[in-house]
DOBA-981295 format. One record per residue: residue number from 1; x, y, z of N, C-alpha, C in turn. Coordinates in nm, 2 decimals. Layout:
<atoms>
<atom nr="NUM" n_X="X" n_Y="Y" n_Z="Z" ca_X="X" ca_Y="Y" ca_Z="Z" c_X="X" c_Y="Y" c_Z="Z"/>
...
</atoms>
This chain:
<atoms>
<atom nr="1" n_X="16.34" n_Y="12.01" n_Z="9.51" ca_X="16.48" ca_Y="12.01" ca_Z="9.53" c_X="16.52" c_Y="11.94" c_Z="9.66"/>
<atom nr="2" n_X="16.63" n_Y="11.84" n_Z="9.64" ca_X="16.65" ca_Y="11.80" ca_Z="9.76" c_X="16.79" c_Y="11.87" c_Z="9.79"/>
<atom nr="3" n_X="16.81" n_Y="11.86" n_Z="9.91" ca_X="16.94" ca_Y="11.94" ca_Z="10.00" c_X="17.04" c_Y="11.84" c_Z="10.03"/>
<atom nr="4" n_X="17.12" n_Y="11.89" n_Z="10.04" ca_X="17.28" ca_Y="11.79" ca_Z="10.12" c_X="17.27" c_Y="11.89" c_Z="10.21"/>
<atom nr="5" n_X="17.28" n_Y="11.85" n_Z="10.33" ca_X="17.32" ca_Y="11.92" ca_Z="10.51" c_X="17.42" c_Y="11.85" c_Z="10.54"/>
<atom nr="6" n_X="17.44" n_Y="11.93" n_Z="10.62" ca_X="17.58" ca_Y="11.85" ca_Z="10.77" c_X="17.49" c_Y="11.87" c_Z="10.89"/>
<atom nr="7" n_X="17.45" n_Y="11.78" n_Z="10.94" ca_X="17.39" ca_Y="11.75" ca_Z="11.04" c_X="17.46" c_Y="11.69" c_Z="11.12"/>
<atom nr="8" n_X="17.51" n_Y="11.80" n_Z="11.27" ca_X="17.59" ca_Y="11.72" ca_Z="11.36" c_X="17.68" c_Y="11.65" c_Z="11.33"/>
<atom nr="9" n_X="17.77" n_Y="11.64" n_Z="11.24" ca_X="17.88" ca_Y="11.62" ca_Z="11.18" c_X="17.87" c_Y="11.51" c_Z="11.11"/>
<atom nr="10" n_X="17.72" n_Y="11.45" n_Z="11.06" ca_X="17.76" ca_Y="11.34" ca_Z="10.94" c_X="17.64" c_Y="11.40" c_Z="10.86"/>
<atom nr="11" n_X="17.65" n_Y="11.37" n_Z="10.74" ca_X="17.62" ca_Y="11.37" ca_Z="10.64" c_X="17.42" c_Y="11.33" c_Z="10.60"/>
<atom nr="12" n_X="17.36" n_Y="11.40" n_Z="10.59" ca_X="17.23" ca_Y="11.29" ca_Z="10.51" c_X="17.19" c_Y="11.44" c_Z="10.39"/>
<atom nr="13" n_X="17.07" n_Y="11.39" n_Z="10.34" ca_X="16.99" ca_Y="11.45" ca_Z="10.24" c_X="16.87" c_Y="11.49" c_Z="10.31"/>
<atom nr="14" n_X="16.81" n_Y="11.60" n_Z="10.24" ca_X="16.65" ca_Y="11.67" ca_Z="10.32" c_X="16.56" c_Y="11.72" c_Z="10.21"/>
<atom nr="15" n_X="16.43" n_Y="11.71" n_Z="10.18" ca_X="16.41" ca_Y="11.56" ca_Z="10.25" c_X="16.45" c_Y="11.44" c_Z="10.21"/>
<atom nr="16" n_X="16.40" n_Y="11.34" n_Z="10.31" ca_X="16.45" ca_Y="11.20" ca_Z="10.28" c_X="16.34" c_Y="11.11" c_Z="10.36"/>
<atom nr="17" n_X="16.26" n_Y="11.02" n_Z="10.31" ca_X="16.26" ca_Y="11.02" ca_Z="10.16" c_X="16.20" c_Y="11.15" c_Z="10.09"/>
<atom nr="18" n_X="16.25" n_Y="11.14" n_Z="9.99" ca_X="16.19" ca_Y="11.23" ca_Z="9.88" c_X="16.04" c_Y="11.22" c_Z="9.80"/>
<atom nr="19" n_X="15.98" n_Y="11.29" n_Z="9.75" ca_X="15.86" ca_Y="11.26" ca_Z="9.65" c_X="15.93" c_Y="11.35" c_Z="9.52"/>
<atom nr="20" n_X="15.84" n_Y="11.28" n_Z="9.40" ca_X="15.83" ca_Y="11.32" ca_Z="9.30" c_X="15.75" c_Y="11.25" c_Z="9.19"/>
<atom nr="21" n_X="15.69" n_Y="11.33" n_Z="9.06" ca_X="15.61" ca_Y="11.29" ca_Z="8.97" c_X="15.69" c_Y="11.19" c_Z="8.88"/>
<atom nr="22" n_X="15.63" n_Y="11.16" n_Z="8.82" ca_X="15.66" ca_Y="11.07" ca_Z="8.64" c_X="15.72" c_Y="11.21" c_Z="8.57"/>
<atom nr="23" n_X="15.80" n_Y="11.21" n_Z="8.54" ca_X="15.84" ca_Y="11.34" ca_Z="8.42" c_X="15.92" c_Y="11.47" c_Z="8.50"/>
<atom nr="24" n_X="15.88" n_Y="11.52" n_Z="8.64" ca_X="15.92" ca_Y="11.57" ca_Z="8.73" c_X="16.10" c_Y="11.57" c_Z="8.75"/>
<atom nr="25" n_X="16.15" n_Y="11.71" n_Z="8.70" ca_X="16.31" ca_Y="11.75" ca_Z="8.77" c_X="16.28" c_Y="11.73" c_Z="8.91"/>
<atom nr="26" n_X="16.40" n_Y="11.68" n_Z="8.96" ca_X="16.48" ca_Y="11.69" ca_Z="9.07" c_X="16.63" c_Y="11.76" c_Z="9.06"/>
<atom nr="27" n_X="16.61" n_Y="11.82" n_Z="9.18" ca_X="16.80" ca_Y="11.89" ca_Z="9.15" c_X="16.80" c_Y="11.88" c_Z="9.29"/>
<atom nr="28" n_X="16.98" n_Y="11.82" n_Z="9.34" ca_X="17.01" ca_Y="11.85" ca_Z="9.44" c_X="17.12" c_Y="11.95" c_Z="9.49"/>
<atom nr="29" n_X="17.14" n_Y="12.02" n_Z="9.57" ca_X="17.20" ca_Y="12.17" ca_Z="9.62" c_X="17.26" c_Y="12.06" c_Z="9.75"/>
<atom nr="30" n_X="17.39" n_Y="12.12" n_Z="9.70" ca_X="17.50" ca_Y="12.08" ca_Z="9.83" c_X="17.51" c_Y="12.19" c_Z="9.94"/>
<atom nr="31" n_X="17.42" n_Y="12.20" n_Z="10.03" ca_X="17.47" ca_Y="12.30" ca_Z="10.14" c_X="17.58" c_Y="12.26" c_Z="10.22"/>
<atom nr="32" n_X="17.62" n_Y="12.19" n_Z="10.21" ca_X="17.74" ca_Y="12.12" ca_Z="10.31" c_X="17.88" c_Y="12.14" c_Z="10.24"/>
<atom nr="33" n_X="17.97" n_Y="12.12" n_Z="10.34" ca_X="18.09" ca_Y="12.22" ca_Z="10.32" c_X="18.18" c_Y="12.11" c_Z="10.19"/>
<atom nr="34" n_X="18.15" n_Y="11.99" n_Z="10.24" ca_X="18.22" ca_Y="11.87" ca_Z="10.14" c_X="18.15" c_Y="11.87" c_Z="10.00"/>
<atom nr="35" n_X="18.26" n_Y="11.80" n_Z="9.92" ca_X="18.19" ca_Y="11.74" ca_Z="9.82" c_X="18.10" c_Y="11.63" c_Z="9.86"/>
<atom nr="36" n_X="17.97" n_Y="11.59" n_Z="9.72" ca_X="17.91" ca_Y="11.49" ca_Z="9.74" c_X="17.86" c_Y="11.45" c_Z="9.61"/>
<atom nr="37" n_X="17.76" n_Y="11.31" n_Z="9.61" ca_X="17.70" ca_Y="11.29" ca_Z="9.51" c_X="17.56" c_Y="11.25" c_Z="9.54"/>
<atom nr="38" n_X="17.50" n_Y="11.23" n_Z="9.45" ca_X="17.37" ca_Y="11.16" ca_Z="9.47" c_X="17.36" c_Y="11.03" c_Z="9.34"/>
<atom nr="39" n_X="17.39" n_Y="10.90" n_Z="9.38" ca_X="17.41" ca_Y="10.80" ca_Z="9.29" c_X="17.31" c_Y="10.71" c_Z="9.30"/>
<atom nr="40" n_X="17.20" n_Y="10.66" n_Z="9.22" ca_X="17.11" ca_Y="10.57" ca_Z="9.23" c_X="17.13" c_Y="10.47" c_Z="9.24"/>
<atom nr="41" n_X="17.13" n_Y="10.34" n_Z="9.34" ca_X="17.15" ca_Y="10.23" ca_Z="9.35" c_X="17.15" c_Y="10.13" c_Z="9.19"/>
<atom nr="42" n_X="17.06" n_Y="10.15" n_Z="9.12" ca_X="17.07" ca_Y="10.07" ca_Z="8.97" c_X="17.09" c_Y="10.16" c_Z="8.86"/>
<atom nr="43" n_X="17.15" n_Y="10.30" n_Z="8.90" ca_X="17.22" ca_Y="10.32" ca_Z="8.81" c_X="17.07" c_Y="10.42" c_Z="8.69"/>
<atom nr="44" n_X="17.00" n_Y="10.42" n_Z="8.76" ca_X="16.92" ca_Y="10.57" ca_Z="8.72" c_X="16.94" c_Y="10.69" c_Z="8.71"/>
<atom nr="45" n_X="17.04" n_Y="10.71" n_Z="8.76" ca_X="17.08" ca_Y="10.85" ca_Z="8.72" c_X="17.21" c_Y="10.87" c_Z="8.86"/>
<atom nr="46" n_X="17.28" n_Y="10.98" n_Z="8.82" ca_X="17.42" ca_Y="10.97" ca_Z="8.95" c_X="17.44" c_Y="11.17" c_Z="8.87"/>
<atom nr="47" n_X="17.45" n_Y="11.24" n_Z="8.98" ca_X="17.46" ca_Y="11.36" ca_Z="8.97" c_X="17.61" c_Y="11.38" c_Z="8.94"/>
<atom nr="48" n_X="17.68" n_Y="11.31" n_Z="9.00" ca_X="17.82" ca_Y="11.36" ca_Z="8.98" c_X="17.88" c_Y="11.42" c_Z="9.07"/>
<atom nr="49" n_X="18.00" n_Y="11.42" n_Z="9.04" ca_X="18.06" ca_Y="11.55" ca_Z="9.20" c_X="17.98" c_Y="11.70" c_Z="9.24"/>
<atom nr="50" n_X="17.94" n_Y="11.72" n_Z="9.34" ca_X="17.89" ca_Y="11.85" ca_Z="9.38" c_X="17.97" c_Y="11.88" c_Z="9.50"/>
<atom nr="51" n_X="18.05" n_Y="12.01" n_Z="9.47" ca_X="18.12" ca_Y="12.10" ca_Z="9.54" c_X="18.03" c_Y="12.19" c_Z="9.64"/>
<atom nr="52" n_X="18.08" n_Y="12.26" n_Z="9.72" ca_X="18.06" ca_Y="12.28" ca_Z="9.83" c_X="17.99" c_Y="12.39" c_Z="9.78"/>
<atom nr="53" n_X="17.80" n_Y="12.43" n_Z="9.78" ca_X="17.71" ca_Y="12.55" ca_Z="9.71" c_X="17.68" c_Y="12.49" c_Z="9.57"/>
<atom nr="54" n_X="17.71" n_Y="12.38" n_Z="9.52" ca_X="17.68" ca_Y="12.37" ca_Z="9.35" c_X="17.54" c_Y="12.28" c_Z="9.37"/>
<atom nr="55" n_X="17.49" n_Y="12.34" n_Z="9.25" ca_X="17.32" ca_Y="12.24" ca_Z="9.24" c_X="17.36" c_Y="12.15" c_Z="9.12"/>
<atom nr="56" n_X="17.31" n_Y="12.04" n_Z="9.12" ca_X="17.31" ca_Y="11.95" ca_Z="9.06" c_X="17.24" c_Y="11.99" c_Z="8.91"/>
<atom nr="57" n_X="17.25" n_Y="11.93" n_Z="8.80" ca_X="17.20" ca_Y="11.94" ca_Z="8.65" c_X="17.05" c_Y="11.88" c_Z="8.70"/>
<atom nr="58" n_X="16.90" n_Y="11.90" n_Z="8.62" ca_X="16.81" ca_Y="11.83" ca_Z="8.64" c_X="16.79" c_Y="11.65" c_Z="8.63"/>
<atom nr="59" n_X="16.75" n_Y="11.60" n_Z="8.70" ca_X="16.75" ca_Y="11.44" ca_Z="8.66" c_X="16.55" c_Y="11.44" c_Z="8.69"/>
<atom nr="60" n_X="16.57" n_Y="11.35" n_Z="8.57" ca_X="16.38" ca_Y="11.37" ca_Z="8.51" c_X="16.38" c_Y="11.24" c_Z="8.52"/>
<atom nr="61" n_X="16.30" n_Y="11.18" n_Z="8.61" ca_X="16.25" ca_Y="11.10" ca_Z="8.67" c_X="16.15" c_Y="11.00" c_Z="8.59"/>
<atom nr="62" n_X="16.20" n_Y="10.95" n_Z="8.48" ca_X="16.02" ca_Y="10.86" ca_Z="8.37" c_X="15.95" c_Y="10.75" c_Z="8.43"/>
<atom nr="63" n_X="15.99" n_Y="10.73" n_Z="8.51" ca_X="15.86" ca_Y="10.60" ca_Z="8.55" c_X="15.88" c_Y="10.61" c_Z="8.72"/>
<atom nr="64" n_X="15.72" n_Y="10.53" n_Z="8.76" ca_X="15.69" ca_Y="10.50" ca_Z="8.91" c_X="15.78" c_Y="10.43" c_Z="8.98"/>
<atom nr="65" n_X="15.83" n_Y="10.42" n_Z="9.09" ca_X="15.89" ca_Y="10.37" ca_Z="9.19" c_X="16.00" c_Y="10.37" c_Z="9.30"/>
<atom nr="66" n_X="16.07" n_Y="10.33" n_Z="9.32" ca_X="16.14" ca_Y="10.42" ca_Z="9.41" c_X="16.28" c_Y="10.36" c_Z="9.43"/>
<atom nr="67" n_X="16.33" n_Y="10.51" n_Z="9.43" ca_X="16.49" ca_Y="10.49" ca_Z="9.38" c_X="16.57" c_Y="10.51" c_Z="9.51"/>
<atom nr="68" n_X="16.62" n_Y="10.41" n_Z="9.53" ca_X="16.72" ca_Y="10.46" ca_Z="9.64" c_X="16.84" c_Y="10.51" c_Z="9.59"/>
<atom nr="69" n_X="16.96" n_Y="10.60" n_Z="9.67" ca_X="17.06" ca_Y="10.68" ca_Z="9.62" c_X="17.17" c_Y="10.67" c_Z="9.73"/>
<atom nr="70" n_X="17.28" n_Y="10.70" n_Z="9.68" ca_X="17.40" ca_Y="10.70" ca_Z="9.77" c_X="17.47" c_Y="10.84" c_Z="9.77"/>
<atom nr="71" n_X="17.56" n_Y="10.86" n_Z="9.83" ca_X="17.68" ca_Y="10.95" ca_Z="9.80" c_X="17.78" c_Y="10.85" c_Z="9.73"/>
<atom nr="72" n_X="17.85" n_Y="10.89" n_Z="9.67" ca_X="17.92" ca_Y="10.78" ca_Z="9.59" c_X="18.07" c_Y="10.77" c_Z="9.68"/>
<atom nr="73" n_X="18.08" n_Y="10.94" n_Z="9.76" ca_X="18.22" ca_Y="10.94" ca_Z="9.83" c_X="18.25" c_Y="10.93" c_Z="10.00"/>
<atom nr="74" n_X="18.03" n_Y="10.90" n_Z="10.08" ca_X="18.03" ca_Y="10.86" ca_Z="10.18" c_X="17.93" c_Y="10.73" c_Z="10.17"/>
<atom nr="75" n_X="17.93" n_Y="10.65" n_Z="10.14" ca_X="17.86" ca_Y="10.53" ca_Z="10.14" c_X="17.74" c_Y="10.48" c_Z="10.25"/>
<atom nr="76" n_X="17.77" n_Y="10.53" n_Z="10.32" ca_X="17.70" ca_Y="10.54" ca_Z="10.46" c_X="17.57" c_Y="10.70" c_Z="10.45"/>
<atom nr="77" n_X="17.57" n_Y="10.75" n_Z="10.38" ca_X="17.49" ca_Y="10.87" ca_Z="10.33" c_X="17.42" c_Y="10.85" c_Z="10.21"/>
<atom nr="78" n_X="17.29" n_Y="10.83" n_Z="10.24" ca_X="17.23" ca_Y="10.75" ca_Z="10.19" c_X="17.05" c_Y="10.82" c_Z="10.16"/>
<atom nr="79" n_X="16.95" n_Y="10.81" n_Z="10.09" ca_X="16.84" ca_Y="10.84" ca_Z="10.06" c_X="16.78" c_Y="10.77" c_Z="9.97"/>
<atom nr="80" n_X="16.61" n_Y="10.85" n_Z="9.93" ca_X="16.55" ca_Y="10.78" ca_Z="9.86" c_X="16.45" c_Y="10.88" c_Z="9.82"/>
<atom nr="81" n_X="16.42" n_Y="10.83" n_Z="9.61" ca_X="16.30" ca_Y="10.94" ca_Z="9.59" c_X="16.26" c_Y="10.84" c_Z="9.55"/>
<atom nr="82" n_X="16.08" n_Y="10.87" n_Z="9.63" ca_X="16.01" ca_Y="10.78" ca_Z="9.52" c_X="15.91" c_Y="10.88" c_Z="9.42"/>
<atom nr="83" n_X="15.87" n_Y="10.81" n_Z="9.35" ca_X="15.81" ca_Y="10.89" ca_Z="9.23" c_X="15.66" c_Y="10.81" c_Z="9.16"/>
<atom nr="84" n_X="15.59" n_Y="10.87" n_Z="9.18" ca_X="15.46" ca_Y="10.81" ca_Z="9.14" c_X="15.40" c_Y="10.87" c_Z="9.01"/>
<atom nr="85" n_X="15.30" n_Y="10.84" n_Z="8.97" ca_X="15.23" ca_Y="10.85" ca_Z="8.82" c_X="15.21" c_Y="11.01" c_Z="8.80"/>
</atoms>
């Protein structure tokens, strides 16, 4: 599971980077007071809006390498899972 925080009043993800398997859910939990998202740079997967306590649907991860991600609604809030065999 990765987390959304408010850390000192900006925004990141924990951890960051991330790990995960081939086949392996990820879900991310907005602990922070804002909305947010988690959006893959190429478009691998994008959680959607997450409200302030809401966990994300599972995103299953099929192949190695590593995905960078955005918020979709802070741009500047930013992460990465990578995922191996």
């Amino acid at each position: 599971m990765i987390t959304i925080v408010g850390v000192n009043g900006s925004f990141s993800y924990a951890p960051n980077p991330a790990g995960a398997r081939v086949g392996q859910r990820v879900l991310w939990r907005n602990a922070d007071t804002m909305t947010h998202t988690a959006t893959a740079n190429g478009g691998a997967f994008d959680t959607g809006l997450l409200t302030a306590g809401a966990l994300s649907a599972p995103v299953t991860l099929g192949a190695p390498g590593t995905f960078p991600y955005f918020c979709g609604l802070h741009s500047d809030m930013v992460g990465t899972v990578t995922v191996t065999p």
